[in-house]
C-alpha positions in Angstrom: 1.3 -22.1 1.4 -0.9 -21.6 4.3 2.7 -21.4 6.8 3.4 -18.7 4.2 0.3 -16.4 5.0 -0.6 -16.9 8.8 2.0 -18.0 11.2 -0.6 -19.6 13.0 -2.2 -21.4 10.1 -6.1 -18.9 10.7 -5.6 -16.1 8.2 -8.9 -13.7 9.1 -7.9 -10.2 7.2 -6.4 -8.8 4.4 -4.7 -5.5 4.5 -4.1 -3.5 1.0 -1.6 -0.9 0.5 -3.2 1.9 -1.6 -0.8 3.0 -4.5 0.4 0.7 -6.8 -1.8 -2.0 -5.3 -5.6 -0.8 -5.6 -5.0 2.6 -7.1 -2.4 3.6 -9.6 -1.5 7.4 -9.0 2.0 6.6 -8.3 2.9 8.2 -11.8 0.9 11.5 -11.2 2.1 12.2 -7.5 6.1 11.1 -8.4 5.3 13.8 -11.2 4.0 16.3 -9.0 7.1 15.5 -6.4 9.5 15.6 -9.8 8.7 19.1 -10.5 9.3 20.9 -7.4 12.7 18.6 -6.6 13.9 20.4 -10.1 12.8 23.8 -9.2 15.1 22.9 -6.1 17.9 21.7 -8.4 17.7 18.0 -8.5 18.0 16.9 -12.1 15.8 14.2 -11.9 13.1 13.1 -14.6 10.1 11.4 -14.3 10.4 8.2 -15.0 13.5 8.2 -12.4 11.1 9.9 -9.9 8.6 6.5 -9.9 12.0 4.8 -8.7 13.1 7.2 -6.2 9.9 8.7 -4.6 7.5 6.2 -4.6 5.9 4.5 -1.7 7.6 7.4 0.6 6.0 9.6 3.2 5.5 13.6 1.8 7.4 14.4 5.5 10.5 11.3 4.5 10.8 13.3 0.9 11.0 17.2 1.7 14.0 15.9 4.1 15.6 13.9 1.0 15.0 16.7 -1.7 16.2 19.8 0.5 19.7 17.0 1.6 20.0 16.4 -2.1 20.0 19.9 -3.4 21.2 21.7 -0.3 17.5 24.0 -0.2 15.5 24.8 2.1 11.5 23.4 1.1 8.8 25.4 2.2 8.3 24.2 6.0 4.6 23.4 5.2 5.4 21.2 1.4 4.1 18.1 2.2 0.4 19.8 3.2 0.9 21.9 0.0 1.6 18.6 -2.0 -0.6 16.5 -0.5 -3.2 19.4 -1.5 -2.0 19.1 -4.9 -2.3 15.4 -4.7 -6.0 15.9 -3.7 -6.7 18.4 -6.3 -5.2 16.0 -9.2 -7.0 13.3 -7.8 -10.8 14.5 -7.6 -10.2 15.3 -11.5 -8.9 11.5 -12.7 -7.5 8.3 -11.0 -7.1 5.0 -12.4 -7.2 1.9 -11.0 -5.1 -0.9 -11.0 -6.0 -3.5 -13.6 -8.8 -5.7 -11.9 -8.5 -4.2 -8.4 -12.2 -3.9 -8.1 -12.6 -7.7 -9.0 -10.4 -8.6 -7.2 -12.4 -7.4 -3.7 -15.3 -8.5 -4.9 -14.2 -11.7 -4.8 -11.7 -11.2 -1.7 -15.0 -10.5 -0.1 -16.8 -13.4 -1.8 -14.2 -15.9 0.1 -15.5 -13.9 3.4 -12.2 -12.3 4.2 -12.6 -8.7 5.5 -10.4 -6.4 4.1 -8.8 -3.0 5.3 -6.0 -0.6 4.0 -2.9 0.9 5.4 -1.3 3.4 3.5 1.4 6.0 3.6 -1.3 8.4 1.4 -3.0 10.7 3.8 -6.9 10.1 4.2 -7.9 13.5 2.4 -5.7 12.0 -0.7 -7.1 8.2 -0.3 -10.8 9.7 0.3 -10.2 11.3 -3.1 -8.8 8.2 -4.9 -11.8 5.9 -3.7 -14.4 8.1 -4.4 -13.1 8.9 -7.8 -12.6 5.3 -8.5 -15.2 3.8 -7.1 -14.0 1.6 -4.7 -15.5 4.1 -1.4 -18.4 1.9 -1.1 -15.7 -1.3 -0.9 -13.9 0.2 1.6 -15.9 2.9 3.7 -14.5 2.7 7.3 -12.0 0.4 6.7 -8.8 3.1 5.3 -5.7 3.9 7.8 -3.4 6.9 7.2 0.4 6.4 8.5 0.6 9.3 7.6 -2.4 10.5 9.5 -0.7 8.7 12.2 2.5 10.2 12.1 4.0 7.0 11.9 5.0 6.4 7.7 6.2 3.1 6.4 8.2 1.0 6.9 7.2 1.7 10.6 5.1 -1.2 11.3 2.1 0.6 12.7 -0.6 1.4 10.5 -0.6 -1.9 9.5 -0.4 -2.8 13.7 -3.8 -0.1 13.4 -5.6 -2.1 11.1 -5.6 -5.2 12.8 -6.4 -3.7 16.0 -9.4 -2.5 14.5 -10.4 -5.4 13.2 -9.9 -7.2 16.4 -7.4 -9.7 14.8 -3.8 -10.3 15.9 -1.1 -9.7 13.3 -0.1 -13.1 12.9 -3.2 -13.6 11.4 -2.8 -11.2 8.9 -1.7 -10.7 5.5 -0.9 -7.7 3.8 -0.7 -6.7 -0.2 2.2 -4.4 -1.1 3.9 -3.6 -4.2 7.3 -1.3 -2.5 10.0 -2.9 -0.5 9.2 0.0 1.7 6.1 -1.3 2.5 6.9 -5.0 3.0 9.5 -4.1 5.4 6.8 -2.8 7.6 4.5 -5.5 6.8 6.8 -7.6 8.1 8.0 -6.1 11.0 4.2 -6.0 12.3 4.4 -9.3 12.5 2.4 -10.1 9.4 3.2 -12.3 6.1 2.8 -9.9 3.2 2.0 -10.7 -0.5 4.2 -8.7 -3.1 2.4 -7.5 -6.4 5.5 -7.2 -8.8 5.5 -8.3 -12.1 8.4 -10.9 -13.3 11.0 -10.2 -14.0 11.2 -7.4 -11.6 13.3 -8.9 -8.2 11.8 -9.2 -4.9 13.6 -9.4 -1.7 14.6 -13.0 -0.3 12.9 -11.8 2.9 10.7 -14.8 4.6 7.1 -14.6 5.0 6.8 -12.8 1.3 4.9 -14.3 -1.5 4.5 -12.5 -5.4 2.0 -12.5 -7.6 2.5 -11.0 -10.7 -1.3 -9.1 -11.2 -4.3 -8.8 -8.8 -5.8 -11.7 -10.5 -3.7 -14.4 -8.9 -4.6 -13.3 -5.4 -8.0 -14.4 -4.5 -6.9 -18.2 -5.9 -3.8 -17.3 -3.5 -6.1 -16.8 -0.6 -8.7 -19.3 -1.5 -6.6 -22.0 -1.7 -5.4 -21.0 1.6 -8.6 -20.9 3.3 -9.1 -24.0 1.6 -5.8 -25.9 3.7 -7.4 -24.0 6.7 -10.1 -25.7 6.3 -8.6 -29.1 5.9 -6.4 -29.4 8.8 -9.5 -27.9 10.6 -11.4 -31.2 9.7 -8.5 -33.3 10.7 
């Protein structure tokens, strides 16, 4: 398991995605995104939305609607969405189930944490503070979009280790999108996919499921734990 999680056999830092993974506002911002691609004439519904626009960068999506409908998109949509994201978010935002558990005890086992997401910061400052989870996480949030750089390009998750001063073999990172694995993985990084059975997951190595946030600090303990051992040997 340990070979699984850190190349090297040290893992020192644990890098979240944001939606889907800590905070669940996937639904609202696919809705959001849902409504203007039918103004532009894409006949798409919600619940197909979730499929087709989540985990992607604002910037990746006005290029997909305006090919898919043949309409030109305001040039400055995804700062008008991502301003409707913010909006929607300082009202509400739920959490995933037992995310805030979950860092307590990430934390508990000594493991700093960051997160790298495709969610601007004005949008993930919104989440945490309606959610709670600010004070878990003050400093530690990277933007790729910020960055210019969305998933699945490798470098917001490249950020976050840098930051942290750890290389990115020592890394693992939590993700619930192909999308986002793919750029876990090409940073170098073994990456942890929360996705419920029976749902399929890539046969791409270095990835690991777990089926709810629960399993993952037993994941990582028992890692440390084999760390830990051969350490002693």
């Amino acid at each position: 398991m340990t070979s699984a999680l850190a190349s090297d056999g040290q893992l020192q830092l644990v890098i979240f995605d944001c939606d889907g993974v800590l905070i669940d506002s996937e639904g609202t911002s696919c809705r959001l995104i849902a409504e203007d691609a039918r103004q532009a004439g894409w006949d798409i519904t919600d619940a197909e939305a979730m499929t087709q626009f989540g985990g992607k960068a604002l910037t990746l999506l006005k290029k997909e609607i305006e090919e898919r409908t043949d309409t030109a998109l305001p040039q400055d949509w995804p700062i008008l969405m991502r301003d409707r994201f913010v909006e929607s978010f300082t009202v509400s935002v739920d959490m995933i189930d037992g995310a805030r558990e979950m860092l307590e005890k990430v934390a508990a086992l000594g493991l700093p944490v960051r997160v790298g997401s495709n969610s601007s910061m004005l949008e993930m400052n919104a989440k945490f503070r309606t959610s709670g989870l600010a004070e878990l996480l003050e400093g530690r949030i990277h933007s790729a979009t910020d960055m210019h750089a969305p998933k699945p390009d490798p470098a917001v998750y490249l950020k976050a280790a840098e930051e942290e001063g750890v290389p990115p073999a020592n890394c693992v990172v939590i993700e619930d999108s192909d999308t986002g694995a793919k750029a876990a993985l090409a940073a170098g990084m073994a990456c942890v996919l929360l996705r419920a059975e029976p749902a399929p997951i890539p046969v791409w190595p270095g990835l690991v499921r777990i089926n709810a946030l629960s399993e993952l600090p037993v994941l990582l303990g028992n890692v440390l734990d084999e760390q830990n051992k051969a350490d002693a040997s």
